[in-house]
N, C-alpha and C positions, 0 to 999 in steps of 0.2 A: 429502669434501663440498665445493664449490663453493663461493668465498669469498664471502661476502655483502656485503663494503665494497671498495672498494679506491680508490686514490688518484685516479683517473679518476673517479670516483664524486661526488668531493667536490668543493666550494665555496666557498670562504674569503672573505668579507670583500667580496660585493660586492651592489651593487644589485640589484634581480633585478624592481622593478615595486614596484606598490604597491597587488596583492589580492592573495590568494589562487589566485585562475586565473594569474595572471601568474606566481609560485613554481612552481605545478605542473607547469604547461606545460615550464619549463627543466627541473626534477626531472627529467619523463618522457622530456625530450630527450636530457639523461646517458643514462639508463639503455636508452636506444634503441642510442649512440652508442656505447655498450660492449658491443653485443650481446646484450644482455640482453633485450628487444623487440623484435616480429616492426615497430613501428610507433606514433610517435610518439601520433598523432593517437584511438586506439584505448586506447592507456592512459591520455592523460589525460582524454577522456570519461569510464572508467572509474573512477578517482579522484576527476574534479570532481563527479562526482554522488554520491559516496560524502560531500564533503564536503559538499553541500549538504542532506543526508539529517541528518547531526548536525556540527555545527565540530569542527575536531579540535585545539584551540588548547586549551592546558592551563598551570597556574599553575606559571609561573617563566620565562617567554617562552619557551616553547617548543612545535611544533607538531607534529604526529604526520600527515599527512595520507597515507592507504593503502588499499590497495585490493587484492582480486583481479582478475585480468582475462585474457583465453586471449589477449591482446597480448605477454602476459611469457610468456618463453621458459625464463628461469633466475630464483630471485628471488634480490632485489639488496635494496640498503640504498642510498640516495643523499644524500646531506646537503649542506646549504649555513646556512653562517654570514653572516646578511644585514649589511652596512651600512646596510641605510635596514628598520627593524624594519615589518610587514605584519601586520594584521588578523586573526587566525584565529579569533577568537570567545572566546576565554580573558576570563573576568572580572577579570583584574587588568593587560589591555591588549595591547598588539603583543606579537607574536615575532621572536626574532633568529635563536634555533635551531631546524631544519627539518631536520626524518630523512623521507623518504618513502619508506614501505615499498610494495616490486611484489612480488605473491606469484603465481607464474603459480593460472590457477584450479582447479588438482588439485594442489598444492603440497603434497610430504610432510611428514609430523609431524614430522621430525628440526630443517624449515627452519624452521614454523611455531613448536615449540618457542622455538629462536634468536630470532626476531622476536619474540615474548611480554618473552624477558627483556630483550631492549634496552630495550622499551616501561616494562619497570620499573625499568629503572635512571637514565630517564630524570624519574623523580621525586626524584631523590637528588644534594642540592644539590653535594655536590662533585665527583659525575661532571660536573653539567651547568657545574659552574667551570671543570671542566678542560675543559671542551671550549672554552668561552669564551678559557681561555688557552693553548689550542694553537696553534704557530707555524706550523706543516705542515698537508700534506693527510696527510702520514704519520702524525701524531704523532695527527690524528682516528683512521684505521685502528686506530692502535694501544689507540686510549683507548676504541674501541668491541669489537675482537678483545677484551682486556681483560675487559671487562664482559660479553660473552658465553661467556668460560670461566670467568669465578666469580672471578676476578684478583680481594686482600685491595686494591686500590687507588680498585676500582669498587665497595666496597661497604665503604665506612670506616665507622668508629663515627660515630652523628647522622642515619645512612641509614634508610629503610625497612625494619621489618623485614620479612623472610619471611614468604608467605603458608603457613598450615598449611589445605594444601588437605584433606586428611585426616587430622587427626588423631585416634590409637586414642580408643577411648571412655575406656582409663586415663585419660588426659591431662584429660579432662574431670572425670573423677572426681575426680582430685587437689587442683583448682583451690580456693582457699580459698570458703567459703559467703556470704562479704561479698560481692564485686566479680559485676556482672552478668555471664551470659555469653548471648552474641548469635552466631547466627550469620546468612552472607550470601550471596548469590549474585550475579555479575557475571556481564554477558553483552552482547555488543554484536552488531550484524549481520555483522562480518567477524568476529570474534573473534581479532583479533592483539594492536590495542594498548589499547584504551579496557580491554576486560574486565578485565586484567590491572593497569593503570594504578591504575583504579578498588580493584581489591583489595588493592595495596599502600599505598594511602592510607588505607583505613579499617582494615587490619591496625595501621599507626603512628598513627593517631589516636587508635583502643582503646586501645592499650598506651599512651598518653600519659595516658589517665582512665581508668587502672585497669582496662578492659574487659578481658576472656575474651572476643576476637570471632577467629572461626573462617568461610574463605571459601572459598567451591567455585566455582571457575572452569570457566564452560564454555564456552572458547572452541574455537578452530580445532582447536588442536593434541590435541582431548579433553578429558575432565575426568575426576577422581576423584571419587565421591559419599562429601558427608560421612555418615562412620558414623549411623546411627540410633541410638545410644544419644547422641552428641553431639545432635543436635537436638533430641531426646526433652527433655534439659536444657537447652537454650537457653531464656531468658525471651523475647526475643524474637528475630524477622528483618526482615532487609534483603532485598531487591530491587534493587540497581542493576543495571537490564537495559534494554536497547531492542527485545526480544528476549521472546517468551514461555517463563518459565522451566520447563527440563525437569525433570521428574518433582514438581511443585508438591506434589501431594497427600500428598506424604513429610511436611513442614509445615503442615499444617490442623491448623488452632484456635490458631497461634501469635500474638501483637498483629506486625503486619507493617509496615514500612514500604516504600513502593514511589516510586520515584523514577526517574528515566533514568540511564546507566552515568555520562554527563559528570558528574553532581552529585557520584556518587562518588570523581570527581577534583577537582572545585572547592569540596566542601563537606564532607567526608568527617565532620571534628568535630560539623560538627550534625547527620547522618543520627545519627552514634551516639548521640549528647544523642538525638535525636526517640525512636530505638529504648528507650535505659534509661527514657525515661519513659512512651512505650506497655507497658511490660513492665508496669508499674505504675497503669495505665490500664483500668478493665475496660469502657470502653468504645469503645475502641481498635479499627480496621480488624483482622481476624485473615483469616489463610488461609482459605479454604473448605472445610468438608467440600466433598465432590462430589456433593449431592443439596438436599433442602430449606434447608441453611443455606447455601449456594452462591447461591441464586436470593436470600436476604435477605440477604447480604455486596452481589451484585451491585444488590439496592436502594438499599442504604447508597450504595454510592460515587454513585449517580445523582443522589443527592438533591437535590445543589447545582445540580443541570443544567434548566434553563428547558423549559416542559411543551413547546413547539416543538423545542428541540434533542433531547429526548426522543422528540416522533413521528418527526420527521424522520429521527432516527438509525436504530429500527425499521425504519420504510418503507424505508430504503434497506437495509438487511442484507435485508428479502425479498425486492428488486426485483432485489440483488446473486447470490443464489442463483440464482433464477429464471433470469436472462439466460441459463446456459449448456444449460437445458433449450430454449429460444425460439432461439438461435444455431445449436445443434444441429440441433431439429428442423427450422426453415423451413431451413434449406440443405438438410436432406435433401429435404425437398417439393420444392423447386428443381430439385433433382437428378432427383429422380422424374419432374419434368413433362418437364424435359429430353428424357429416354431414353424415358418412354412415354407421353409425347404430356399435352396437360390434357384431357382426357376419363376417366383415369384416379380421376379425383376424381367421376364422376359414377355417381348411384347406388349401387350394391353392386358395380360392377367391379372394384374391386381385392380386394376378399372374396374374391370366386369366385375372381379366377386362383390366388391364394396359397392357396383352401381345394382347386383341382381340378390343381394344376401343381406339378412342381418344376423343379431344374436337368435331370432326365433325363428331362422331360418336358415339353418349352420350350411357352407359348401360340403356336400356329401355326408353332412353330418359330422363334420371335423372342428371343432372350438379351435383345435390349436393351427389351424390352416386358415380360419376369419381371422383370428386376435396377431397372428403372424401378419396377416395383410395389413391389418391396422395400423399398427406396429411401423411397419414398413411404408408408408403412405405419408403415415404422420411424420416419418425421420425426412423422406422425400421432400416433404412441403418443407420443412425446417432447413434443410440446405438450400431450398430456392431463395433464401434470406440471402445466404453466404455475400455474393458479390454486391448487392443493393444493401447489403447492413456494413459491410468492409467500406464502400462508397459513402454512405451515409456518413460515419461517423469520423472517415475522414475528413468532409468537408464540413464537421459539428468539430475538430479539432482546429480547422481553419476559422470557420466563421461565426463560431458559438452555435446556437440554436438556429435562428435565420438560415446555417447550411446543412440543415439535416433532410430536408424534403426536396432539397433538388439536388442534395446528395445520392436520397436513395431510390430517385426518377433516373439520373446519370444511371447509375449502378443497373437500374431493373433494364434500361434500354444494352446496356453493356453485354446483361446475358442474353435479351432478345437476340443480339445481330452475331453470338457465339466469341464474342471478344475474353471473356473470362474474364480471372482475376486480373488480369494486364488489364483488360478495360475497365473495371473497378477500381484500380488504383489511377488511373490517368481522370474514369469520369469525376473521381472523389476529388481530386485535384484543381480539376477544373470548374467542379460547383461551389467548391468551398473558396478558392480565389477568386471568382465572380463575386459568390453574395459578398466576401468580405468587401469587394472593390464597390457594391452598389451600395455596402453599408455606411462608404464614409460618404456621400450626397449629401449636400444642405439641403434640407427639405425644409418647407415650411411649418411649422408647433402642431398643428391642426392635420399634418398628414404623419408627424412620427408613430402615432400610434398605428396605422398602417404597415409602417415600412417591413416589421420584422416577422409578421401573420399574412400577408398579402404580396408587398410590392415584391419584397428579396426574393422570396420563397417561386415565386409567378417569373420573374425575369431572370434570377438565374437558373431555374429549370430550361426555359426558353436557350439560353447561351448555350449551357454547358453539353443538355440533351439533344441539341439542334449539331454542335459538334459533332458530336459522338457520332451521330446516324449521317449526316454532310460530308465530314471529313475522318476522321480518326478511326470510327467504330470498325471498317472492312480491312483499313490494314491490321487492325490491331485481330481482327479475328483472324484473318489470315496466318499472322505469327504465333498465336496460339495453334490454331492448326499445325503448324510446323513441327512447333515444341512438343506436343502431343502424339504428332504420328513417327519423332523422334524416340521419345518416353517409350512409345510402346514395340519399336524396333529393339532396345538395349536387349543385352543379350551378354554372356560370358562379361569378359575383360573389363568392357566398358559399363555395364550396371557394377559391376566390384568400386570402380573406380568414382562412380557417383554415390554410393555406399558409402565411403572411405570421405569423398567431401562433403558429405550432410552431417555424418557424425564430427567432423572437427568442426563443424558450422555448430552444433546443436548443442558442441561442451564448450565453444570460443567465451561464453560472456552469461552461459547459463540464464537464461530467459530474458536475454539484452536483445536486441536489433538484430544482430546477426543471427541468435536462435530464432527469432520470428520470423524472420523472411524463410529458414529454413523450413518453418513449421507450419506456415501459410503455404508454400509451394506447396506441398504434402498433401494440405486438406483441401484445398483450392482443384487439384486433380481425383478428388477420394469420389465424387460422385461419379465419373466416368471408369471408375474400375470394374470390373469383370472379372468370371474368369475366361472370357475371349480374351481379356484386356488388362491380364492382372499388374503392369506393371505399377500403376498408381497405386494399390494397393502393397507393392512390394515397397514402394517410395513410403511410404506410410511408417508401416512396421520397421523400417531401418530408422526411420526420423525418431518413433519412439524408444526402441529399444537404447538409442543413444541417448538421449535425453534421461534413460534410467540410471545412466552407469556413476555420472558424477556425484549422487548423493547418496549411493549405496558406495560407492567406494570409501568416500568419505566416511561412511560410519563404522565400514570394513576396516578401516587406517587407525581409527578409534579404537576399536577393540584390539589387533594386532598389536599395537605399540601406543599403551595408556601413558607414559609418559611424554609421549613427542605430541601431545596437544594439550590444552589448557583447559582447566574445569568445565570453561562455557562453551567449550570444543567439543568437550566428553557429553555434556548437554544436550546438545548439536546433535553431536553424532546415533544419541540415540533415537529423537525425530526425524532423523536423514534415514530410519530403516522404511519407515511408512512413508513418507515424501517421495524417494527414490522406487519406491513400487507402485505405487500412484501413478509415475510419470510428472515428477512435479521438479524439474531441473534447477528451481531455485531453492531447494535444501539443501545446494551446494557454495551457498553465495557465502554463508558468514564465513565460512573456510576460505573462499577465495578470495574476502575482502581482506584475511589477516594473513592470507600469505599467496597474494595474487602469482608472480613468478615459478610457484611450482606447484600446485593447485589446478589451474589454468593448463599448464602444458601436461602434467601428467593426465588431466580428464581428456585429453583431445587424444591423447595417444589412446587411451581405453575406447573412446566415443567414437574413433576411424577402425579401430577392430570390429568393434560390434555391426556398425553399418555395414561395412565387408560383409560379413559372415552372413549377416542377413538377408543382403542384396544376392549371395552367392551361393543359399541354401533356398533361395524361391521361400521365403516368410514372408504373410501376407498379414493386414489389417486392413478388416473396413469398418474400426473403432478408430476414432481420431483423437483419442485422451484415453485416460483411462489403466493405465501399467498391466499391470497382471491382473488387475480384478475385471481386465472385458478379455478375458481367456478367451471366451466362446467366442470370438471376434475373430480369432489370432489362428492364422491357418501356418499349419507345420510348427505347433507351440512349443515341442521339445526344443527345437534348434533358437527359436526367439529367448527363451528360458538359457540354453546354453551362450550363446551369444552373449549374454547380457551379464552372465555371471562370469566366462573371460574376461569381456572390457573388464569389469569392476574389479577384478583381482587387479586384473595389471594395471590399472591405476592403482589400486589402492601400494603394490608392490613398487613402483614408480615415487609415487609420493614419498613413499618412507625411505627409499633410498634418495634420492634428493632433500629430505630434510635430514639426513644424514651426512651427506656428503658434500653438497651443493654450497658452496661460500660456506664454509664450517670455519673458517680460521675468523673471519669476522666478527661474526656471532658468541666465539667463543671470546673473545677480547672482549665485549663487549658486556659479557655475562660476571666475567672472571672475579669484579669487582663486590659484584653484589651478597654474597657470606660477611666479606669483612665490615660491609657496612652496616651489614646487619646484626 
């Protein structure tokens, strides 16, 4: 096997910057430099956004920062011993010690094993002494080879002990009937070093307070599941996962604690304190069954959450579903018009040819006039999702699973009676508050298995769909009607003016709330577009071409003025070229989380130009995603092309003069100090 450290590898004792991007950058460049990377630039992307996802800075100055990524070629081990200690997010301050683990991204078990244990040995205060008193870059090799063969040196007495990933159900049995016994599960998004990290500190914290706690790691390298006769006897569980834990339902009905993998390493004593006293708790968070008391666990946790972060969160889990039905289908319709012409949409023509033709029996002998109706049919049936999949999973955000079928019953009666999205989001509303309300019934043992396949699903269709077509469903079509033979009256002034408020909606919070609602209007009218009827179509293409502008500006700002951003800015910005022509509004978020106040306002001022311009030049789309690669979509494309490259200038021109001018005496007080300290 492939050495994983070696003396090239390493760094003794020198400055290296003073973030985290600055450390990794040099890491990646070792490990490039030793052939271990196809390319610098590609692993440390890889890595820094690993790090910005969770810190990998852990108690005892030391930091873990890793990654997978198909830049690594062989995985490596690279470390540096800092003189001037860096930032990593650890709650007890800087790191001096810095291991970065590259695992190429299909990395074997044998490697991934190796990287787990260093990851634990670097919780064990006298490995991380010796590394501190190493004179060599050899004498590191040796202290880390060492510790990945199990060497009595890297694992002295005062160490961590050993995780019992499986231990038999004997072992549990035997345990005296005093001392709690807990078990836990770790789990991180790469699963190399936190998962493992995490489980050898709450292994040694138990055993310091007397605990019986037992841990199943489920990282990279696999895991063992602990026996069910061990959990069966556990008083309670832990959760330290970033990660949704595999096979949960082994654990339902136990008092649970849930936290992220890091707490596991920074707080490991109180997860177990919280756990012995949930065991003891009977009012305590527990696992879920997977049926009616799943929907009332998943109330509990909500509880604390304000009735706004509550709709919002719903609305957006339907709107999140939905999109890949509306993505789908309008490219296919796209596609359809494309190849057979827009007349294809008119009357019963596409019926006929697909009910009188096949492949071996082409219309007029035209392949590209069948495969166009196909095309077209298929995109058709795909938007008929739209309003019963936006309903569905609205009321699968209210009531779990139990609300998905009377979800998307509500929803299909919503387009029956022509309510639209309005009635999609009221029927979602109403199915999903139903099942949740028939999910908290005490029912008898013998009927729960019923309740979440049969009873919920059967009685709040009955409510919510019984509404809909009784009461709700005519006005609600009615008001759509409204709104639609409004949409298609706009004209001059007043489409400028709805322009102008989609794009400050579509740049306000870049794929937040406010962008969805603007971007669901949009597609929620895209199947009634025409060109009798182009207005929804015109509402389309202004909704997208705004939504282009704030991550192309941002990478526009980038290149204009390389030093008014920050390496992982410069990063950014050159992902925000592809993102931004995608139509993918959130390659503008990391900019806006690090300088929300002028970021934000400069993209709405770009993203109200564009919509204008587009609403005001008649640009159409009957592609609901998609940036500039569904061209063929995009009617009057010069002006949607120009449009979109204005906004983005003048954002990008905006931005830089507000980060030039904007509160500038501040910043610069602030700044003043840091040469001298340096």
């Amino acid at each position: 096997m492939t050495q994983l450290i070696t003396p090239q590898l390493v760094s003794l004792d020198q400055n290296l910057g003073d973030s985290p991007a600055d450390v990794i950058r040099f890491l990646a460049g070792k490990v490039a430099a030793a052939g271990r990377a196809s390319e610098v630039e590609g692993l440390f992307a890889d890595a820094f956004a690993r790090e910005q996802k969770t810190a990998t800075g852990v108690p005892g100055g030391i930091a873990i920062p890793h990654c997978r990524s198909i830049a690594v070629t062989e995985p490596a081990l690279a470390m540096a011993r800092l003189s001037q200690k860096v930032d990593f997010g650890a709650k007890d301050g800087p790191a001096d010690i810095i291991f970065f683990i590259a695992a190429p991204e299909g990395a074997d078990q044998e490697h991934l094993k190796l990287l787990s244990k260093l990851a634990r040995s670097l919780i064990k205060k006298d490995f991380t002494a010796a590394l501190r008193a190493a004179a060599t870059e050899q004498d590191i090799v040796d202290l880390v080879e060492g510790a990945l063969a199990d060497k009595p040196a890297a694992h002295a007495a005062g160490s961590a002990a050993p995780v019992a990933e499986a231990a038999p159900a004997s072992a549990s049995a035997a345990s005296p009937a005093g001392p709690k016994r807990v078990v836990a599960v770790t789990a991180c998004p790469t699963g190399i070093a936190h998962t493992y990290m995490a489980a050898d500190s709450l292994v040694a914290a138990a055993k310091e307070m007397g605990v019986d706690l037992q841990v199943e790691t489920q990282g990279s390298g696999g895991f063992t599941a602990l026996d069910p006769a061990v959990i069966a006897a556990a008083d309670a569980v832990i959760f330290a996962v970033d990660v949704d834990v595999r096979g949960k339902e082994r654990f339902a009905g136990k008092p649970v604690i849930n936290a992220p993998v890091k707490r596991g390493i920074d707080e490991p004593a109180k997860m177990v304190q919280e756990a012995i006293a949930a065991a003891s708790d009977p009012h305590a968070h527990r696992v879920p069954h997977f049926g009616a008391e799943e929907n009332a666990e998943h109330a509990s946790e909500a509880a604390s959450e304000h009735l706004g972060t509550k709709v919002k969160k719903v609305l957006l889990t339907g709107v999140s579903y939905m999109i890949p039905f509306v993505a789908g289908g309008g490219l296919l319709i796209a596609l359809g018009f494309l190849l057979a012409g827009y007349d294809i949409a008119l009357g019963t023509k596409a019926n006929d040819i697909l009910a009188h033709n096949t492949l071996l029996d082409l219309p007029n002998g035209n392949l590209a006039l069948y495969l166009g109706t196909v095309a077209f049919k298929i995109g058709g049936l795909s938007l008929g999702f739209l309003v019963p999949a936006l309903a569905g999973y609205i009321a699968f955000g209210i009531a779990d699973r139990p609300g998905i079928a009377p979800g998307f019953v509500a929803g299909a009666v919503a387009g029956f009676m022509g309510a639209g999205f309005l009635g999609g989001l009221v029927g979602g509303l109403l199915a999903g508050l139903t099942a949740h309300w028939i999910g908290t019934f005490s029912v008898p043992r013998w009927l729960r298995g019923l309740m979440p396949v049969v009873i919920i699903p059967l009685l709040a269709s009955i409510v919510a769909s019984g509404l809909m077509f009784l009461v709700l469903g005519g006005p609600i079509a009615w008001l759509t009607l409204q709104l639609n033979t409004w949409l298609t009256g706009m004209t001059g002034a007043s489409a400028v003016a709805l322009g102008i408020i989609l794009g400050l909606m579509m740049c306000f919070d870049l794929g937040g709330p406010v962008n969805k609602v603007a971007y669901s209007f949009a597609v929620a009218g895209l199947g009634a577009g025409s060109l009798a009827n182009p207005a929804p179509l015109q509402i389309m293409a202004a909704v997208m071409a705004a939504g282009m502008v704030p991550p192309l500006a941002m990478a526009l700002a980038t290149v204009l003025n390389k030093k008014g951003f920050s390496l992982a800015e410069r990063e950014n910005g050159k992902a925000a070229w592809l993102l931004g022509a995608s139509f993918i509004s959130e390659g503008a978020i990391p900019f806006a989380a690090a300088d929300p106040l002028r970021v934000i306002p400069a993209s709405m001022v770009g993203g109200a130009v564009t919509g204008a311009m587009c609403m005001a030049f008649g640009v159409t789309s009957q592609a609901p995603h998609g940036g500039i690669f569904v061209f063929f979509a995009i009617g009057n494309l010069a002006m949607f092309v120009i449009s979109i490259i204005i906004g983005m200038v003048i954002t990008a021109l905006v931005l830089l003069a507000l980060k030039r001018w904007a509160v500038r005496k501040p910043v610069e007080a602030e700044q003043a100090p840091v040469p001298v300290a340096a």
